[in-house]
Steps between C-alpha positions, in 0.01 A plus 500: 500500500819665296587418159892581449691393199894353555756484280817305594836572353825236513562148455102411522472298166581119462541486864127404615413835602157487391448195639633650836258764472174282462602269802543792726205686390274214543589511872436843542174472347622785227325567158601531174802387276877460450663474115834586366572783264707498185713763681624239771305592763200379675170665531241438792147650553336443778205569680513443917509687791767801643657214733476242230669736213785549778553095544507476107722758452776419735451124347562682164800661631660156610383268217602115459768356587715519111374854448657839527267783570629855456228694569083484516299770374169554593248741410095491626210470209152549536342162554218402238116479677549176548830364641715213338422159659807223512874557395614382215798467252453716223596497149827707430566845319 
């Protein structure tokens, strides 16, 4: 299990990204969260496996349908002992 934080820059607000994010990561069986910044972009963390992280990120890269994705960061964190359960939409900052 990997823990790797996302951040999404381009047209990702008002245009269901989140929502995008959750759908997709329930079917990869990912871990974590997806809110938007007050800098317009969105921010993942996830915890899932190497092939898993790949999947997500590529889904990143392509986003919904009315979005506009520029580029993806990503960067990996040290996972907490125990690892985040469910994916959820988070609160934004």
């Amino acid at each position: 299990m990997e823990r790797r934080r996302y951040r999404v820059y381009g047209r990702v607000q008002g245009v269901g990204f989140r929502a995008f994010v959750w759908r997709e990561a329930q079917h990869l069986d990912v871990a974590g969260w997806v809110r938007n910044r007050f800098d317009g972009t969105v921010e993942v963390l996830a915890d899932a496996a190497a092939a898993e992280h790949e999947r997500l990120a590529l889904i990143l890269e392509r986003g919904p349908r009315m979005s506009r994705v520029d580029r993806v960061e990503s960067a990996s964190e040290r996972a907490e002992e125990q690892p985040m359960s469910g994916f959820t939409v988070a609160g934004d900052v």
